[in-house]
C-alpha positions as CSV (number, residue, x, y, z in Angstrom):
1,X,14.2,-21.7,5.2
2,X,17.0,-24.2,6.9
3,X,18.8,-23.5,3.3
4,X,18.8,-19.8,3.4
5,X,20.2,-20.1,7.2
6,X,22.8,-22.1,6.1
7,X,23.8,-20.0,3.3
8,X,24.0,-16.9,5.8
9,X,25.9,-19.0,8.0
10,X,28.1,-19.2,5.8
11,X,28.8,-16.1,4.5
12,X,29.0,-14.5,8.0
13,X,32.1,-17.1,8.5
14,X,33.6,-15.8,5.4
15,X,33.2,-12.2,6.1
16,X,35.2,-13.2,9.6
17,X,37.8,-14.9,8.2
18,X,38.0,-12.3,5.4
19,X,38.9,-10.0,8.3
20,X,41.5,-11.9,10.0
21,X,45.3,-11.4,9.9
22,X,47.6,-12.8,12.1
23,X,50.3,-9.9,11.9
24,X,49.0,-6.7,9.7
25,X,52.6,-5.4,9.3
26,X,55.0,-6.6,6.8
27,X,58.4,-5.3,5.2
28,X,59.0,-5.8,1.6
29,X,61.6,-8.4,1.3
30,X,62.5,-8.6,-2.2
31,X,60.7,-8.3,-5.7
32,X,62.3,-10.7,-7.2
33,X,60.0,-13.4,-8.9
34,X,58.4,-10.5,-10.3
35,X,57.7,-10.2,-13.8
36,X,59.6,-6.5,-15.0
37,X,55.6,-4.9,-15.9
38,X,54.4,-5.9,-12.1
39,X,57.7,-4.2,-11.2
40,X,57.0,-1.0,-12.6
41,X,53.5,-1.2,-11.2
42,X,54.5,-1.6,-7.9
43,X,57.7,1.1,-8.0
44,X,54.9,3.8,-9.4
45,X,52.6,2.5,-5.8
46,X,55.5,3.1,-3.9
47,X,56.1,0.0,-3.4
48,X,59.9,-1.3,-3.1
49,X,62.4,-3.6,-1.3
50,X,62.1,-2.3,2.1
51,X,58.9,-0.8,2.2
52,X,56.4,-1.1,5.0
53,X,53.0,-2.7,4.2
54,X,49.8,-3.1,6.5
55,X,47.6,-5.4,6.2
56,X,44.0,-4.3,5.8
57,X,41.7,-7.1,5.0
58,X,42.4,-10.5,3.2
59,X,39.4,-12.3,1.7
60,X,39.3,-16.2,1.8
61,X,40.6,-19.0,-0.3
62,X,43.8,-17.6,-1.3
63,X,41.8,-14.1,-2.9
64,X,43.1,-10.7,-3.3
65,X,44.7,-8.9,-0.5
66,X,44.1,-5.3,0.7
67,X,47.4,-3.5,1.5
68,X,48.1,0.3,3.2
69,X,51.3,2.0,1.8
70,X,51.7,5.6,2.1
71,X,47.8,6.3,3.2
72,X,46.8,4.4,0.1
73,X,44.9,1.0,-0.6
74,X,46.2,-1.5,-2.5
75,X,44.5,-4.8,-3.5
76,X,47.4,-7.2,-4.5
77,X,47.2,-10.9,-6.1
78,X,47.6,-13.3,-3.3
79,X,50.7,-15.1,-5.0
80,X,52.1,-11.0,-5.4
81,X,51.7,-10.4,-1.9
82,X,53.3,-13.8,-0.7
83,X,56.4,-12.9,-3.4
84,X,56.7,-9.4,-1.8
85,X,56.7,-10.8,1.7
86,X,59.5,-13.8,1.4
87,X,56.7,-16.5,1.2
88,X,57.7,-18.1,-2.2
């Protein structure tokens, strides 16, 4: 019983955190760092050096990202997202 608790404990902090975003809009900076393929992908989504990006959910321990561009969800790689917005 105190196991099961704990383990709904600590998905409900997980769901929170998968929810939380300190700013939910971002620009596009650059998609350099890019291989050419994910390029394509993300020109075909509409998705280029200037283009504005909100935030819908992120999950936990560096997981995939949810993105609105255009009225349409995108779930991005963490490390793609972080190249798109200036972060490496």
């Amino acid at each position: 019983m105190v196991q099961n608790f704990h383990h709904r404990k600590v998905l409900m902090t997980m769901q929170l955190l998968s929810q939380q975003t300190a700013s939910p809009h971002f620009e596009v900076h650059s998609l350099s760092g890019l291989d050419d393929l994910m390029v394509r992908r993300l020109h075909r989504l509409g998705i280029r050096s200037g283009s504005r990006l909100t935030v819908v959910r992120q999950y936990p321990f560096h997981g995939p990202i949810i993105i609105q561009v255009d009225q349409q969800r995108i779930a991005l790689r963490y490390a793609v997202f972080q190249v798109l917005i200036g972060g490496r």
